[in-house]
BALOBA-1460 file (C-alpha; in Angstrom, 3 decimals):
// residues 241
<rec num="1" residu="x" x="-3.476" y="89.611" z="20.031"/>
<rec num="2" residu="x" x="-1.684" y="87.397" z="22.796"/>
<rec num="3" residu="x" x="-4.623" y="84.430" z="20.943"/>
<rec num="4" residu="x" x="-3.527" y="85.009" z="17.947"/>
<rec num="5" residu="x" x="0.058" y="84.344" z="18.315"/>
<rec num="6" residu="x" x="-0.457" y="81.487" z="20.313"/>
<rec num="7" residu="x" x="-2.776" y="79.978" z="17.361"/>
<rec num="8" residu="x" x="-0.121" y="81.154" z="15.061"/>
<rec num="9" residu="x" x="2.415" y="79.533" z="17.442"/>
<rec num="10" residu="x" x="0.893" y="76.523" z="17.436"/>
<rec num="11" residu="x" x="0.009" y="76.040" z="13.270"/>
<rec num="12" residu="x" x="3.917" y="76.749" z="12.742"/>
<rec num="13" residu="x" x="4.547" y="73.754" z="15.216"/>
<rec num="14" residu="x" x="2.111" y="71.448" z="13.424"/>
<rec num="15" residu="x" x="4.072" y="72.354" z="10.428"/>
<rec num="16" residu="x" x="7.607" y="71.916" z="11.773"/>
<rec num="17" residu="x" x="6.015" y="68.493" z="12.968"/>
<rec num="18" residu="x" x="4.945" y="67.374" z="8.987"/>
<rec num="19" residu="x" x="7.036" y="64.557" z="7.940"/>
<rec num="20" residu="x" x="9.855" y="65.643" z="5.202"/>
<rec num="21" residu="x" x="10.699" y="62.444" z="3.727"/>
<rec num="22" residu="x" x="9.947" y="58.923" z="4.075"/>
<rec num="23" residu="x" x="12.955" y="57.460" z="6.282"/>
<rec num="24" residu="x" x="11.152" y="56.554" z="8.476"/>
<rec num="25" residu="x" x="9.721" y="53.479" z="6.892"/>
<rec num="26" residu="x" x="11.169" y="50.512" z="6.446"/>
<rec num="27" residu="x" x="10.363" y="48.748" z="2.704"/>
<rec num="28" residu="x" x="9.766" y="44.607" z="2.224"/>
<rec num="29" residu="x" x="9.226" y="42.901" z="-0.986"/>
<rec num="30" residu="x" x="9.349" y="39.432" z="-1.948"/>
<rec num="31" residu="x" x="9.878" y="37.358" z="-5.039"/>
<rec num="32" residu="x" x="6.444" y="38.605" z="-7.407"/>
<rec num="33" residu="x" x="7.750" y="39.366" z="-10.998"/>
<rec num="34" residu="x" x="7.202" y="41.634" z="-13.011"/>
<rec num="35" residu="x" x="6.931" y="43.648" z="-10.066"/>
<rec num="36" residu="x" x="9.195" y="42.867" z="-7.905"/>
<rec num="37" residu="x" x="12.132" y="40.463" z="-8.069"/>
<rec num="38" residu="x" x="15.938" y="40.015" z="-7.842"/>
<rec num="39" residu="x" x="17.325" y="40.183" z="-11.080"/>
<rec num="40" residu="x" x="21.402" y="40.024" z="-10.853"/>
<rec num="41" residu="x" x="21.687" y="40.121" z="-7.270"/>
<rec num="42" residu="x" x="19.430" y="43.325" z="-7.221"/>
<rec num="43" residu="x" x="16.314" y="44.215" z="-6.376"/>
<rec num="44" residu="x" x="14.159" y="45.352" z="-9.889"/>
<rec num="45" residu="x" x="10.823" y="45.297" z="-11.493"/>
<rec num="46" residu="x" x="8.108" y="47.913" z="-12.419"/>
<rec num="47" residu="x" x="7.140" y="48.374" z="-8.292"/>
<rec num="48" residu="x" x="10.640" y="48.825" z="-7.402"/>
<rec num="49" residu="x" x="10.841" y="51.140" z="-10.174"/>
<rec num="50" residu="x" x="7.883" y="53.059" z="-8.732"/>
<rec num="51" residu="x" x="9.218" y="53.136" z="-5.067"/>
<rec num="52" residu="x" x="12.663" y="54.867" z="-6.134"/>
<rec num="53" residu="x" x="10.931" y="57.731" z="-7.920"/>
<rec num="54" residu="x" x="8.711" y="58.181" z="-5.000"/>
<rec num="55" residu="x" x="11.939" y="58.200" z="-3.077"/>
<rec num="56" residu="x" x="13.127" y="61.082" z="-5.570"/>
<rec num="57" residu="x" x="9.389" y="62.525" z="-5.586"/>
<rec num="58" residu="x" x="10.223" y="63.179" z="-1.576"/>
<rec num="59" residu="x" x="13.821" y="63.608" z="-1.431"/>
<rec num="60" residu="x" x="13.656" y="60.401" z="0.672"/>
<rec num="61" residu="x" x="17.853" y="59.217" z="1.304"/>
<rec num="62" residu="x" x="16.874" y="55.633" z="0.302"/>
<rec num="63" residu="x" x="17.368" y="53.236" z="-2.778"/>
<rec num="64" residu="x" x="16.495" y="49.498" z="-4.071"/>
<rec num="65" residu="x" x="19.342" y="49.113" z="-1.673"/>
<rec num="66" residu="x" x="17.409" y="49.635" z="1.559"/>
<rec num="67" residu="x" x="14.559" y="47.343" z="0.716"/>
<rec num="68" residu="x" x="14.572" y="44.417" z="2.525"/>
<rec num="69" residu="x" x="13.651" y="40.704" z="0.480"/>
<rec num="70" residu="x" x="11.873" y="38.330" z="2.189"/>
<rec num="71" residu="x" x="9.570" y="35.381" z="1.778"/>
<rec num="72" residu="x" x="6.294" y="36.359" z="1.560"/>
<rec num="73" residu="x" x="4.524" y="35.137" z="4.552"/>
<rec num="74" residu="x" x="7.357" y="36.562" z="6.800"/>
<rec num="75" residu="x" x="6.789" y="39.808" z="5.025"/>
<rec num="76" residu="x" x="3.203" y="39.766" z="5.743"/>
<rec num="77" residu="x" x="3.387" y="39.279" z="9.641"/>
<rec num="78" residu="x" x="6.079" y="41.775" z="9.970"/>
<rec num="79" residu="x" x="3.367" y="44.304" z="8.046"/>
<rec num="80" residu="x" x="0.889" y="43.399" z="9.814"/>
<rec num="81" residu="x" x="2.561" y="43.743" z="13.317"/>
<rec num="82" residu="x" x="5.528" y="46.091" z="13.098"/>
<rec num="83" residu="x" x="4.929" y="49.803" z="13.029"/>
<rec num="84" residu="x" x="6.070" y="51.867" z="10.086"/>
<rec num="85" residu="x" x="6.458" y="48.838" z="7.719"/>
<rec num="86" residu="x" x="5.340" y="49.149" z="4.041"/>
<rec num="87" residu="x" x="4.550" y="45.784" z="2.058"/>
<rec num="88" residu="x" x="4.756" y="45.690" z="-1.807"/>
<rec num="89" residu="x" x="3.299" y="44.327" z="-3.874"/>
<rec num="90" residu="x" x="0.163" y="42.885" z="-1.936"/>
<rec num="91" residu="x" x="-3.222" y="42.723" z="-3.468"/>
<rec num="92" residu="x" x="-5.652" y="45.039" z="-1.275"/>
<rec num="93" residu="x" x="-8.787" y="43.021" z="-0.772"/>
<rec num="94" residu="x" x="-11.927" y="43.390" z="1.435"/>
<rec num="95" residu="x" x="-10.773" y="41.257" z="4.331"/>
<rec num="96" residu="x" x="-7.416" y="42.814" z="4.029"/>
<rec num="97" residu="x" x="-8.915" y="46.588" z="3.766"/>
<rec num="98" residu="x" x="-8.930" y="47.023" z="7.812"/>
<rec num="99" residu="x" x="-5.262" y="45.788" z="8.260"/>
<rec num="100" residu="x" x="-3.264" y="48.456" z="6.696"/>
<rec num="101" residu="x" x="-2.954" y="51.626" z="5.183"/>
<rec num="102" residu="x" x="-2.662" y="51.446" z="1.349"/>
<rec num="103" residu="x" x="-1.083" y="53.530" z="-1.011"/>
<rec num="104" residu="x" x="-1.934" y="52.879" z="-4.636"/>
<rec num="105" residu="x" x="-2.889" y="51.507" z="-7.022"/>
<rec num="106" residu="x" x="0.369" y="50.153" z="-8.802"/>
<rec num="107" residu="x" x="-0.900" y="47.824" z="-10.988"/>
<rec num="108" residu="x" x="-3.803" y="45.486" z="-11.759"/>
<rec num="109" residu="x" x="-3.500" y="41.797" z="-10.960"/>
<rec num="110" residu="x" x="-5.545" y="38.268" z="-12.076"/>
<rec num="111" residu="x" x="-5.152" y="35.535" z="-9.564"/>
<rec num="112" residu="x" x="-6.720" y="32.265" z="-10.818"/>
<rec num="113" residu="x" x="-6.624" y="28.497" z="-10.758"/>
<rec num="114" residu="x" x="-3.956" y="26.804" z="-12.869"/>
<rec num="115" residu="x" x="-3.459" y="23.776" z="-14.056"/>
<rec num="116" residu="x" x="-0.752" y="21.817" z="-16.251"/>
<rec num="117" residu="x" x="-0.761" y="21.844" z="-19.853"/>
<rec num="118" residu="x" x="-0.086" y="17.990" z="-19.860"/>
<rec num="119" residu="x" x="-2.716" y="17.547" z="-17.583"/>
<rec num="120" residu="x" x="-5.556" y="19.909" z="-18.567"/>
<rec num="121" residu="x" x="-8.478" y="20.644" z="-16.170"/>
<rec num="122" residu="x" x="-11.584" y="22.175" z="-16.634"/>
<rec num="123" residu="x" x="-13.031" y="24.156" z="-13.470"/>
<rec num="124" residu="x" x="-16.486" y="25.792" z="-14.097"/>
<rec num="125" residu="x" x="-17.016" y="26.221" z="-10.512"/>
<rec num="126" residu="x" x="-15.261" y="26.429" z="-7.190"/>
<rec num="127" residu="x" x="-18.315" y="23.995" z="-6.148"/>
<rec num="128" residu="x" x="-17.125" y="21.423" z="-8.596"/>
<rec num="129" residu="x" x="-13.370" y="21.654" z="-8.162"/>
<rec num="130" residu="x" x="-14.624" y="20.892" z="-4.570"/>
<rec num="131" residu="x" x="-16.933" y="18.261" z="-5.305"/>
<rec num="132" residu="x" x="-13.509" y="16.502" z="-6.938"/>
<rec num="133" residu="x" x="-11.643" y="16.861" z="-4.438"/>
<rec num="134" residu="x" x="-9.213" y="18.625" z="-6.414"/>
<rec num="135" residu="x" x="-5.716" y="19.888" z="-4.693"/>
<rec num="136" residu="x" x="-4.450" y="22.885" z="-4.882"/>
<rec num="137" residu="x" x="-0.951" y="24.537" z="-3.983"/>
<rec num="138" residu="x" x="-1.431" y="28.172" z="-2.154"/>
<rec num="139" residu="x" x="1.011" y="29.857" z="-0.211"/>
<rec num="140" residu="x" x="-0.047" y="30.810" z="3.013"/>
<rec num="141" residu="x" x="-1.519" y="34.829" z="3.483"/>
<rec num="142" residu="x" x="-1.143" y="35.002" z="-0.148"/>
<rec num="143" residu="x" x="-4.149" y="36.065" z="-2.116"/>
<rec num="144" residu="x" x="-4.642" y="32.858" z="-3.300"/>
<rec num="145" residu="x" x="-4.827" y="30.826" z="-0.514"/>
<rec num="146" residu="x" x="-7.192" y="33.864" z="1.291"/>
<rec num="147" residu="x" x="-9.647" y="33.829" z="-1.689"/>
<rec num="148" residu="x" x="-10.051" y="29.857" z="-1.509"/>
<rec num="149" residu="x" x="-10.692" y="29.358" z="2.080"/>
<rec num="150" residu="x" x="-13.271" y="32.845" z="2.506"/>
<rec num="151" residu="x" x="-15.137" y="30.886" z="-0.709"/>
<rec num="152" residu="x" x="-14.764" y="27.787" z="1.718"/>
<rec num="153" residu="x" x="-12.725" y="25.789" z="0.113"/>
<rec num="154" residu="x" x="-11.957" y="23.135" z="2.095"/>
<rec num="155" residu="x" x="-8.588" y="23.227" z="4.121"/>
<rec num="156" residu="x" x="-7.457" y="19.775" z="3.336"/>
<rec num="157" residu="x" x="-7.465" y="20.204" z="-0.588"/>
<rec num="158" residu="x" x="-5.205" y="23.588" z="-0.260"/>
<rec num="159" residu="x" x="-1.232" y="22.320" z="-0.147"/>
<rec num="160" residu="x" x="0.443" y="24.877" z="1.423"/>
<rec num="161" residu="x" x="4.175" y="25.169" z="-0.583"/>
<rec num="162" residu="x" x="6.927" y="27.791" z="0.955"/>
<rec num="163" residu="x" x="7.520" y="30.109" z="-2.246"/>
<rec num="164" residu="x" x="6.182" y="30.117" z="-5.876"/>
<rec num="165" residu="x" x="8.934" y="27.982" z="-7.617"/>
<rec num="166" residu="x" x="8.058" y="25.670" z="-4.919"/>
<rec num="167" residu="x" x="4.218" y="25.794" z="-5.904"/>
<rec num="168" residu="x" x="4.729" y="25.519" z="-10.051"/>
<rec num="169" residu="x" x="7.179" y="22.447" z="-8.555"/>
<rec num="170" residu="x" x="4.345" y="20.845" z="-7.533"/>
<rec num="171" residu="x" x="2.374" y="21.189" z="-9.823"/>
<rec num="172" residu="x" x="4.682" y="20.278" z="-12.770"/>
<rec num="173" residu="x" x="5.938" y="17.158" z="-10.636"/>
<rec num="174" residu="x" x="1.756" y="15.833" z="-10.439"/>
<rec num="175" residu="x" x="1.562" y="16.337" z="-6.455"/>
<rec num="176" residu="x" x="-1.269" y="18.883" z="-6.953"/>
<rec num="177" residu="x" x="-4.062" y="19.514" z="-9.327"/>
<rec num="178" residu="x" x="-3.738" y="23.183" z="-9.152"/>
<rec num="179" residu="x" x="-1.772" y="26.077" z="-8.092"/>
<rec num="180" residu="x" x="-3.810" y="29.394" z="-7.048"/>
<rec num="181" residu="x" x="-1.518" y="32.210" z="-7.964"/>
<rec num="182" residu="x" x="-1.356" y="35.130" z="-9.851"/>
<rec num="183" residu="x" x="-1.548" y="34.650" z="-14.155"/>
<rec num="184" residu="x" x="0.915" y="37.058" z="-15.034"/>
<rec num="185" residu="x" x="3.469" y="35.932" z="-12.142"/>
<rec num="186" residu="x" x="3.028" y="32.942" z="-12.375"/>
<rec num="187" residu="x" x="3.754" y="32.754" z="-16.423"/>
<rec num="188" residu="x" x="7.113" y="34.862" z="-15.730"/>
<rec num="189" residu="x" x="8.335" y="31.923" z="-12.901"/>
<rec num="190" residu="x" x="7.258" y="29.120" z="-15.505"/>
<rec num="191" residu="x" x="9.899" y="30.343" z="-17.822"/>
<rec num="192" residu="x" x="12.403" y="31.735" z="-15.308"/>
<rec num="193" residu="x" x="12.335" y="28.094" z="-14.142"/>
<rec num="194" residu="x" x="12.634" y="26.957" z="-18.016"/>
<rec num="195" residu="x" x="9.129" y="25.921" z="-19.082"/>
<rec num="196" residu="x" x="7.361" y="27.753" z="-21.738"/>
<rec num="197" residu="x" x="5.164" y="30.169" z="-20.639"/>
<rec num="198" residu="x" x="2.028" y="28.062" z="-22.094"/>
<rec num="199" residu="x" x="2.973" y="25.064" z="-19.824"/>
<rec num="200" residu="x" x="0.043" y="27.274" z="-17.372"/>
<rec num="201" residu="x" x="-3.479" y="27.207" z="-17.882"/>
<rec num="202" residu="x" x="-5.912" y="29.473" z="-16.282"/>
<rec num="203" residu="x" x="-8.685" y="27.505" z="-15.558"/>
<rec num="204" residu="x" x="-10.728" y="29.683" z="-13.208"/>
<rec num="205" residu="x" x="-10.560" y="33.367" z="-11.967"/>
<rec num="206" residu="x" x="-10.544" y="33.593" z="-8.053"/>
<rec num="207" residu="x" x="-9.852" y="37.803" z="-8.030"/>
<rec num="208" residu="x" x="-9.008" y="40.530" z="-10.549"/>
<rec num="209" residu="x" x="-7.900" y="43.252" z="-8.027"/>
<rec num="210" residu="x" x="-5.314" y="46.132" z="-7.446"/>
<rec num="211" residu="x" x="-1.714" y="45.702" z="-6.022"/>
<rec num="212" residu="x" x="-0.958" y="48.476" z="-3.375"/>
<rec num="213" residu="x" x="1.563" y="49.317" z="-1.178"/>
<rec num="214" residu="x" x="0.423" y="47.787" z="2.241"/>
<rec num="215" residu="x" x="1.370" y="49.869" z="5.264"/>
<rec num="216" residu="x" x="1.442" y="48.849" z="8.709"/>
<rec num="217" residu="x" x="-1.771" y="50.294" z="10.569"/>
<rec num="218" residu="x" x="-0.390" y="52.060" z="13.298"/>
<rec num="219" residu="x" x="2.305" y="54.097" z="10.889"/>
<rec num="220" residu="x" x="1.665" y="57.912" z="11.315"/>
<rec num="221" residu="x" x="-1.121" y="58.642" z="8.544"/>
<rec num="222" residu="x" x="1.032" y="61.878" z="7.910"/>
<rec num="223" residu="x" x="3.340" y="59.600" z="5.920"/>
<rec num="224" residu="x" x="0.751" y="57.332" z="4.467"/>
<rec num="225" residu="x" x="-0.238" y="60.869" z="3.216"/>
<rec num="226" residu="x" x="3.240" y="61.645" z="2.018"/>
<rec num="227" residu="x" x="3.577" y="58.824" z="0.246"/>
<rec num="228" residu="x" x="0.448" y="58.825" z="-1.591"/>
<rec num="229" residu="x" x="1.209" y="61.896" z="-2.684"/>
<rec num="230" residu="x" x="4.266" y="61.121" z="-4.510"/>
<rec num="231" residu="x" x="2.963" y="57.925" z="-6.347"/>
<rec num="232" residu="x" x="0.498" y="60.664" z="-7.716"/>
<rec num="233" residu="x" x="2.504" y="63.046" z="-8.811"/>
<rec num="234" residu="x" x="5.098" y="60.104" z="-9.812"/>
<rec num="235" residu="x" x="2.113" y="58.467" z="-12.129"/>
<rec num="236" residu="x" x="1.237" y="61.545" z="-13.202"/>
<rec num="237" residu="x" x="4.420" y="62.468" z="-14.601"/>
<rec num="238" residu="x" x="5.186" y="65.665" z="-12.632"/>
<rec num="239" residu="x" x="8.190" y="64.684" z="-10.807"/>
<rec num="240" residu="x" x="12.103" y="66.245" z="-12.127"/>
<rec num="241" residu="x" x="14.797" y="63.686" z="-11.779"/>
């Protein structure tokens, strides 16, 4: 008997120790439209969208308020080395898998090689964009940049810019043959910036892969858990506002 109610003891405990909500995290984003951008002086887009009715899904006290904007590469290293921080939206890939937790999948995402309408390029191969010593702007950490140099593209062809307006910059200006980024995103900047959308050509696919929630590694998997949870029930429609 005395066994018993210590077992029972200690399942209630485990219990009372299950995390309610999802305070605990703190939330970056950066500038990646549609999916997250600053619209207005506010935070919107279809993964912002998503992360307030998980909020709701998990009674979680936080808004579009409480996420935190920053450039992407300062993002990524706080992800990758602060406990508890979630990432969004960031492309889960092989050589990323073992960095984070992910919850997901939000959406699906085409990064390729783009060049200028004015200046149209064709790319059948990484090999021979290589062999032309081609340029390309990438932004460092981003998908783009990780998918050229693990095909081993060579490090002094890849022009690192700071943000993605900075990237379409150069290549609209003629200081780089190409800009790795992603299709969709990088349509939505062209025109945000005042080019038509068809200024972009795709001239090579580098990845077609999911965006996920990226969590820092060594967050408690209880909330990782939580959280995953929620975008289910979220995508599947089951959650009351």
């Amino acid at each position: 008997m005395a066994t018993l109610c210590l077992w029972l003891a200690i399942v209630a405990s485990g219990q009372a120790d299950e995390p309610d909500t999802l305070a605990a995290l703190t939330f970056i984003t950066e500038e990646y439209p549609p999916y997250n951008y600053i619209d207005n002086q506010q935070l919107t887009g279809i993964s912002i969208d998503l992360l307030e009715a998980i909020f709701v899904a998990t009674e979680t006290p936080l808004s579009r308020n409480d996420v935190r904007h920053y450039p992407w590469i300062r993002g990524y290293e706080l992800a990758r080395s602060q406990p508890n921080t979630v990432l969004f939206s960031t492309t889960r890939t092989p050589s990323r898998e073992v960095n984070f937790h992910w919850v997901g999948p939000i959406a699906q995402d085409r990064v390729v090689l783009l060049a200028h309408r004015d200046a149209p390029i064709v790319v059948d191969s990484l090999a021979q964009a290589i062999d032309r010593g081609l340029t390309v702007a990438v932004i460092r950490e981003d998908i783009g940049a990780q998918a050229l140099l693990e095909a081993g593209y060579p490090e002094h062809l890849l022009v690192s810019a700071i943000d993605n307006r900075s990237a379409l910059n150069m290549l609209t200006r003629g200081r780089v043959d190409l800009w790795a980024y992603s299709q969709n995103v990088a349509g939505w900047i062209a025109e945000s910036e005042g080019y038509p959308k068809d200024i972009l050509t795709p001239t090579h696919t580098l990845s077609e892969s999911s965006l996920y929630f990226a969590i820092n590694k060594a967050t408690d998997p209880r909330l990782v858990a939580l959280m995953q949870q929620a975008l289910n029930r979220v995508q599947a429609g089951r959650v009351e506002r």
